[in-house]
C-alpha angles and dihedrals in degrees: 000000000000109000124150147169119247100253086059095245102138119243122208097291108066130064109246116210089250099041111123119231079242088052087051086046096062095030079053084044095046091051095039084052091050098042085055085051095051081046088074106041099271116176133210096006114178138172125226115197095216092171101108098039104036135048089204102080145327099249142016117206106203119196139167135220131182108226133022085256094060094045087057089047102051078042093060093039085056098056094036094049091042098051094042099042094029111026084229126125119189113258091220144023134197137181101003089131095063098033090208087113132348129205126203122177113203081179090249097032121051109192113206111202110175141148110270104251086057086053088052099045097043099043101195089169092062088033082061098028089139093064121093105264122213127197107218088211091070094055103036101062094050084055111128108174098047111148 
Protein backbone atom coordinates (compact mmCIF):
# COMPACT_ATOMS: atom_id res chain seq x y z
CA UNK A 1 0.00 0.00 0.00
CA UNK A 2 2.39 2.70 -1.14
CA UNK A 3 0.65 4.83 -3.67
CA UNK A 4 1.36 8.26 -4.18
CA UNK A 5 0.85 11.37 -6.41
CA UNK A 6 3.30 12.54 -7.93
CA UNK A 7 3.90 15.56 -5.97
CA UNK A 8 4.40 12.98 -2.69
CA UNK A 9 1.64 14.15 -0.97
CA UNK A 10 0.12 10.92 0.34
CA UNK A 11 -2.97 10.02 -0.67
CA UNK A 12 -5.57 7.57 1.80
CA UNK A 13 -3.92 4.89 1.58
CA UNK A 14 -1.01 5.34 3.11
CA UNK A 15 -0.22 6.08 6.95
CA UNK A 16 1.42 9.85 7.31
CA UNK A 17 3.96 10.35 10.29
CA UNK A 18 1.43 12.51 12.03
CA UNK A 19 -1.44 10.68 11.34
CA UNK A 20 -3.47 9.54 14.93
CA UNK A 21 -4.41 6.11 15.40
CA UNK A 22 -8.05 7.90 15.40
CA UNK A 23 -7.08 9.53 12.12
CA UNK A 24 -6.04 5.64 10.74
CA UNK A 25 -9.38 4.50 12.22
CA UNK A 26 -11.57 6.69 10.03
CA UNK A 27 -8.98 6.66 6.84
CA UNK A 28 -9.46 2.16 7.64
CA UNK A 29 -13.54 3.11 7.98
CA UNK A 30 -13.64 5.46 4.65
CA UNK A 31 -11.85 2.52 2.40
CA UNK A 32 -13.87 -0.55 4.12
CA UNK A 33 -17.22 1.69 3.19
CA UNK A 34 -16.05 2.06 -0.25
CA UNK A 35 -14.76 -1.72 -0.81
CA UNK A 36 -18.72 -2.83 0.36
CA UNK A 37 -19.80 -0.45 -2.12
CA UNK A 38 -17.63 -1.88 -4.87
CA UNK A 39 -19.15 -5.24 -3.45
CA UNK A 40 -22.27 -4.35 -5.06
CA UNK A 41 -21.46 -3.11 -8.05
CA UNK A 42 -21.01 0.53 -7.06
CA UNK A 43 -19.83 2.82 -9.74
CA UNK A 44 -17.64 6.12 -9.68
CA UNK A 45 -16.78 6.02 -5.83
CA UNK A 46 -14.76 8.55 -4.83
CA UNK A 47 -13.42 9.96 -1.61
CA UNK A 48 -13.37 13.06 -0.85
CA UNK A 49 -10.73 14.11 2.42
CA UNK A 50 -13.22 17.05 3.95
CA UNK A 51 -10.97 17.47 7.25
CA UNK A 52 -9.60 20.35 6.66
CA UNK A 53 -12.75 22.18 5.02
CA UNK A 54 -15.50 20.92 6.79
CA UNK A 55 -16.34 20.43 10.50
CA UNK A 56 -19.07 17.40 9.38
CA UNK A 57 -17.05 14.78 8.87
CA UNK A 58 -13.73 13.73 7.73
CA UNK A 59 -14.67 12.04 4.63
CA UNK A 60 -17.48 11.69 2.23
CA UNK A 61 -17.63 8.20 0.03
CA UNK A 62 -19.57 8.97 -2.98
CA UNK A 63 -20.99 6.03 -5.09
CA UNK A 64 -23.31 5.51 -7.69
CA UNK A 65 -25.87 2.93 -8.45
CA UNK A 66 -28.07 2.58 -11.26
CA UNK A 67 -31.91 1.75 -9.79
CA UNK A 68 -33.52 2.34 -6.57
CA UNK A 69 -32.95 -1.64 -5.92
CA UNK A 70 -29.09 -1.45 -6.22
CA UNK A 71 -28.81 1.75 -4.03
CA UNK A 72 -30.51 -0.10 -1.45
CA UNK A 73 -28.23 -2.90 -2.04
CA UNK A 74 -24.80 -1.17 -1.84
CA UNK A 75 -26.84 0.59 1.28
CA UNK A 76 -27.40 -2.85 3.12
CA UNK A 77 -23.69 -4.23 2.16
CA UNK A 78 -22.43 -1.01 3.92
CA UNK A 79 -24.03 -1.51 7.08
CA UNK A 80 -23.60 -5.15 7.03
CA UNK A 81 -19.61 -4.94 6.05
CA UNK A 82 -19.16 -2.45 8.19
CA UNK A 83 -20.92 -4.27 11.55
CA UNK A 84 -19.50 -7.32 10.92
CA UNK A 85 -15.76 -6.10 9.90
CA UNK A 86 -15.88 -2.88 12.16
CA UNK A 87 -18.15 -3.30 14.87
CA UNK A 88 -19.39 -0.11 13.84
CA UNK A 89 -23.31 0.75 12.87
CA UNK A 90 -24.16 4.28 11.28
CA UNK A 91 -25.53 6.50 13.58
CA UNK A 92 -28.03 7.78 11.00
CA UNK A 93 -29.77 6.90 7.88
CA UNK A 94 -31.71 8.95 5.15
CA UNK A 95 -33.39 8.29 2.27
CA UNK A 96 -33.17 4.32 2.17
CA UNK A 97 -37.25 4.21 1.43
CA UNK A 98 -37.05 5.93 -1.71
CA UNK A 99 -33.49 4.54 -2.83
CA UNK A 100 -32.82 8.06 -5.13
CA UNK A 101 -30.22 8.84 -2.83
CA UNK A 102 -29.28 7.42 0.45
CA UNK A 103 -27.30 9.14 3.43
CA UNK A 104 -25.34 7.34 6.21
CA UNK A 105 -23.63 9.01 8.52
CA UNK A 106 -20.57 6.69 10.26
CA UNK A 107 -19.95 10.40 12.44
CA UNK A 108 -16.41 10.96 10.52
CA UNK A 109 -17.22 9.53 7.67
CA UNK A 110 -20.43 10.48 5.86
CA UNK A 111 -21.14 7.71 2.90
CA UNK A 112 -23.51 9.35 -0.42
CA UNK A 113 -25.27 6.49 -2.43
CA UNK A 114 -27.43 7.88 -4.99
CA UNK A 115 -28.87 7.04 -8.86
CA UNK A 116 -26.83 8.32 -11.15
CA UNK A 117 -28.84 11.22 -12.60
CA UNK A 118 -29.05 12.63 -8.66
CA UNK A 119 -25.39 12.33 -8.60
CA UNK A 120 -25.33 14.34 -11.71
CA UNK A 121 -27.90 17.15 -10.64
CA UNK A 122 -26.68 17.64 -7.37
CA UNK A 123 -22.64 17.58 -8.19
CA UNK A 124 -21.14 17.07 -4.46
CA UNK A 125 -17.87 16.41 -5.93
CA UNK A 126 -17.70 20.14 -7.55
CA UNK A 127 -20.01 21.61 -4.01
CA UNK A 128 -16.99 20.33 -2.14
CA UNK A 129 -14.31 20.80 -4.98
CA UNK A 130 -11.85 22.09 -2.34
CA UNK A 131 -11.80 19.34 -0.83
CA UNK A 132 -8.81 16.33 -1.74
CA UNK A 133 -10.43 14.11 -4.07
CA UNK A 134 -9.66 10.35 -4.14
CA UNK A 135 -10.41 8.03 -6.80
CA UNK A 136 -11.49 4.66 -5.14
CA UNK A 137 -9.97 2.80 -8.18
CA UNK A 138 -6.15 3.80 -7.00
CA UNK A 139 -6.49 2.42 -3.82
CA UNK A 140 -8.53 -0.53 -4.39
CA UNK A 141 -6.34 -2.50 -6.62
CA UNK A 142 -3.47 -2.18 -4.48
CA UNK A 143 -5.64 -3.54 -2.04
CA UNK A 144 -4.07 -6.50 -0.34
CA UNK A 145 -6.60 -7.72 2.74
CA UNK A 146 -9.80 -7.66 0.81
CA UNK A 147 -12.07 -10.21 2.00
Amino acid sequence: MSEQKSNGENKISNMTATETPSQLETRKLARAIAIAAEDRKAADIVILEVAEVSYLADYFVIVTGFSQTQVRAISDSIEDKISKELDRNPLRVEGKSQGNWILQDYGDVIVHIMLEKDREFYNLEAFWGHAKKINFSTISETSSDRK
